[in-house]
Structure formats: C-alpha cells, structure tokens
N, C-alpha and C positions, 0 to 999 in steps of 0.2 A: 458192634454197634448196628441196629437197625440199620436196613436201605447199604450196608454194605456187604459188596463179593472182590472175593479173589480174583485180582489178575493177574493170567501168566506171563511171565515175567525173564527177558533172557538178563544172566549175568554176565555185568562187565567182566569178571574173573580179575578185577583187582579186590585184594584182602582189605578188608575193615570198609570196603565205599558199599559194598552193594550194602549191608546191614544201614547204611544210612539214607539210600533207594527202597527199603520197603523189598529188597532183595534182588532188584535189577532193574531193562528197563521194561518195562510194559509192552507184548509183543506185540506189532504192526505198527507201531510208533517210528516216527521221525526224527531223526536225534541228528543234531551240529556236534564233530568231534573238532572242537575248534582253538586255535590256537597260531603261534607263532613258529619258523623253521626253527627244529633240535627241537621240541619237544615232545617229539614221542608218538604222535598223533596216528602215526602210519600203525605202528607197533602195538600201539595199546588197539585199533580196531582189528588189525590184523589177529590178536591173541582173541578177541572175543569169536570170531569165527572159526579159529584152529581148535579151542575148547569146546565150539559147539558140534565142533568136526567129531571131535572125542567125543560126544556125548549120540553122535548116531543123525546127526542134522544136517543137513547141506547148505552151505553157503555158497555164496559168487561175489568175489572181490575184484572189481574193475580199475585199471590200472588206466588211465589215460597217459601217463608220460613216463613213467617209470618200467622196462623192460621186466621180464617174469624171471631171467636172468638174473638181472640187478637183487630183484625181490626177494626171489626166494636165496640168492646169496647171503643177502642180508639179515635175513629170518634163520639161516643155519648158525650160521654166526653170533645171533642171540641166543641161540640154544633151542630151539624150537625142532623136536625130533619131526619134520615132517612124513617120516616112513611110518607113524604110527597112524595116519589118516589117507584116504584115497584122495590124493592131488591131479589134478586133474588141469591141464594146459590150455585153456583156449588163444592160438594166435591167427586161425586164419579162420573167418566167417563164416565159411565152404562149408567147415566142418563142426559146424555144433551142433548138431544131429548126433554124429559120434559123440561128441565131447559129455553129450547128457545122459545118453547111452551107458555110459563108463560111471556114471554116478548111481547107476540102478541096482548097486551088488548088493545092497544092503549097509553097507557099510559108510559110515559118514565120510563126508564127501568137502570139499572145496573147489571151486571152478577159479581159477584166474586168468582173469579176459586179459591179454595184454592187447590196449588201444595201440598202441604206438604202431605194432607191426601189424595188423590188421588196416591200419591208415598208410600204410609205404602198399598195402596191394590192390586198395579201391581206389588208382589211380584218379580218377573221373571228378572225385571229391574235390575240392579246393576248402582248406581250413577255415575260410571267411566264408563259406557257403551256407547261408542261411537254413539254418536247421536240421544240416544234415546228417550232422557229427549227433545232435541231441536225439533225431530219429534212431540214428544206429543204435545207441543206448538203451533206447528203450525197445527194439526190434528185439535183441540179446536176450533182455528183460524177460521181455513176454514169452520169447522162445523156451528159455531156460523155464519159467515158474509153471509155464502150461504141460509143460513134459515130465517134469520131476517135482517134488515136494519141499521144494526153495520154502526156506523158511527164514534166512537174513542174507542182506545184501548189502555191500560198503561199495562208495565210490571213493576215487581216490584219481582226483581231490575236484569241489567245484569250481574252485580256481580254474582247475586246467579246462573246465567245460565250459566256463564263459570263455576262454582266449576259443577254442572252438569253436563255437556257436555264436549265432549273434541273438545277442538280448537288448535290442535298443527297447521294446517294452517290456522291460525285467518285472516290472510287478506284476504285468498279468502273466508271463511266461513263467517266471517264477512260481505261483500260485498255483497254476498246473501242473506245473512239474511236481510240486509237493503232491499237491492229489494225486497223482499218474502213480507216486509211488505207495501213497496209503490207500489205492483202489485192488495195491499187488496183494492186499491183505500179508505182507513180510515185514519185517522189520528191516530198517534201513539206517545204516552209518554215513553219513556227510561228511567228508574231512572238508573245513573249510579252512583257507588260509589267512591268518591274522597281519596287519601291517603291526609294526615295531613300535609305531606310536599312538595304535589305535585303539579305541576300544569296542566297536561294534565287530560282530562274531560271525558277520558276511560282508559281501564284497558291498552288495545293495544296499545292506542295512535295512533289510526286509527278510533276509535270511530267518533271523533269531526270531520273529512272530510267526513263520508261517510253520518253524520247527516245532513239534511236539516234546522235546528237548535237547538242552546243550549243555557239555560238559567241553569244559572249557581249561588248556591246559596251558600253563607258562612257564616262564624262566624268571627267576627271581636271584638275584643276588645278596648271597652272608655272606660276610670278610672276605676273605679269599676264593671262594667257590662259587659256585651258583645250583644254584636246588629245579628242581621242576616243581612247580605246586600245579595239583589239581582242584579243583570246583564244579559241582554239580550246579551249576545255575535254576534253571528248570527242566520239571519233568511231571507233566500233565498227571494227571490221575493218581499221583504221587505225593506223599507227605518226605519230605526231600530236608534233609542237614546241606543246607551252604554254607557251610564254614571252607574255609581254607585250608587243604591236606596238602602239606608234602608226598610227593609221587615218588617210590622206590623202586627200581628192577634190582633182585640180586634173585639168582639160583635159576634165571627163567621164569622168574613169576613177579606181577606189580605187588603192589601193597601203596596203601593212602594212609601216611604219618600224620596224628597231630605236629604242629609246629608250623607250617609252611607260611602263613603270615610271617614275614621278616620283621621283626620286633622293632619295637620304638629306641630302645638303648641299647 
C-alpha cells in the first residue's frame, strides 16, 4: 500500500504469535511483558534475548531481585544451552568497563546485571533513597549502549524498581523514564507485575499508555489444570491479532495455541 515501509522488527521467538505481530516487535519500541507470578514472564523475555544472542545481537537483562545464580540456574534447567552464546556477568559496578569489553568478540553477547549484589556493595545507598537506585539503572544503561552495539534491553521486573525508587510523582517520572529508554534508540522489555484481581498492566495504571506495547500473559483455569494464555494487546505501528492464545513450552521453545479463551461449556 502507498505511504507504507518495513519495520525492523525483533521476534518474540514464540511459534504462531510473531505471524500475528506483522513478524515481531518493532525495534526501539517499549513493550509491557505483563502478567501475574507463574506465568512465565521472566522466561518468555529471557528467550527473546538468548535468541537474539544466537543471532549475533547483544542484549542486557537487569535483574533487580532475582540473583544471576538463581537465574541462570533456572534458565539451564529450561533447557536453554547458554554455552552456545557469550554470557557475560555483571555483579560488581567497578567493573563494566571489563564486562563490555567481553562483549566485543564478535560474537552475540548477553550482559546480566545482577542488582541485588551490586546493592550489598554501594553501601552508602539506602533503598528509600530517592532516585538513586533509578539513576544506577540508567548509569549501566548508558554505559553499556555507548560502548558496545546494545540493541535490546529487559528489566526485570518494574515492580522491583518502584519498591526501590520513590515515585511519589509516578506520572511524571514514569513518562520519562519511558523516554529515557526510547531516546537509547533499543528495544526494551518491561516485565511488569500483575495483582491477582487486577486488571491494569502497571502498578500506576499509567504504565500501559506510555508503553509502546504489551503482551500480556495469565493463568487460566480447564477442569483440572490451568493453562497460561497469552495476548498481544497492543503494539503501535502494528496491525496486531488479539485473540486469546494458549501459551506452550515443550522441547525449549514457546508456541501460541489457539484455544486459550476457556470456553463457555
């Protein structure tokens, strides 16, 4: 059609969803990976950057609470060969100079910033300290995207950076924080956390407008089981299928099933 171009485009690498994204999401986009705990949320952002590790890309997955430890235990454990990608450790701030250093080999790359231990060594910090946990984030950021060819970035989770930070004016701080991160010209994963009875896809409820999209994953209960259904909700510059897909891992790879709407009878 007239007045239209291609946009490049990273893929989720789940089966049957990008075909309904126009092929993925649109790069330097904003995206809410949002949902409730046990759905997957960590997992499914995590594969998006492991696959773009495979593909010769470098990502940076920031871990606020969750140990690199914990994480990448958990990630073997899925199945996830991480010896076929250069992983790359960040736990002590001293040292990302090196850390970025080690992503220049050519070879695609993953940075995993563990906050948690990086916060047991900047004593001086107090967790209620107004902005300073959100400054380090972005300090990392910049460090990281000015030195090497960062091309997606997952936090994980904003949850954990509101108990961090204070955001008594969340809309305006919020609003920049969106921009702060579509100025890194990267693409950017949000995992945010969903309450159990809720249905807005941020803490604020300002999250989901200022995102350039969210895919949105849950727990749905059949008979005896319970399914994860996934939803593209929105994704700007995008002609986007929101139906309701059943979400599968088997063999180390997702897939998006029809069915995930849990039937009338």
């Amino acid at each position: 059609m007239a007045g239209e171009f291609e946009l490049r485009r990273v893929p989720t690498y789940i089966s049957n969803l990008d075909s309904e994204i126009q092929g993925g999401i649109p790069e330097g986009h904003v995206v809410l990976i949002a949902g409730t705990a046990g759905t997957m949320k960590s997992s499914i952002t995590f594969n998006v950057l492991y696959n773009e590790a495979l593909k010769g890309k470098i990502g940076l997955y920031l871990s606020l609470e969750q140990s690199y430890q914990s994480l990448v235990k958990h990630l073997v454990n899925m199945g996830f060969d991480l010896k076929q990608i250069n992983l790359v450790i960040l736990d002590d701030i001293g040292k990302i100079n090196d850390a970025v250093a080690r992503v220049k080999s050519g070879k695609g790359a993953m940075i995993i910033t563990d906050l948690g231990a990086i916060r047991k060594q900047v004593k001086s910090l107090s967790d209620k300290q107004a902005g300073d946990w959100l400054n380090v984030l972005k300090n990392i950021l910049k460090k990281v995207r000015e030195n090497c060819d960062l091309g997606i970035f997952a936090l994980d989770s904003l949850s954990a950076l509101y108990v961090l930070s204070d955001f008594a004016n969340a809309r305006t701080q919020l609003f920049y924080l969106f921009e702060f991160f579509r100025d890194l010209s990267i693409t950017s994963l949000l995992i945010s956390e969903m309450r159990l009875t809720g249905d807005k896809y941020g803490e604020y409820q300002i999250e989901d407008f200022l995102a350039d999209g969210i895919i949105h994953v849950e727990l749905a209960p059949r008979a005896r089981k319970i399914d994860r259904n996934i939803r593209v909700v929105k994704m700007r510059a995008t002609k986007v299928n929101t139906d309701i897909f059943t979400l599968e891992f088997k063999g180390g790879k997702f897939s998006a099933l029809y069915g995930g709407k849990t039937p009338l009878v």
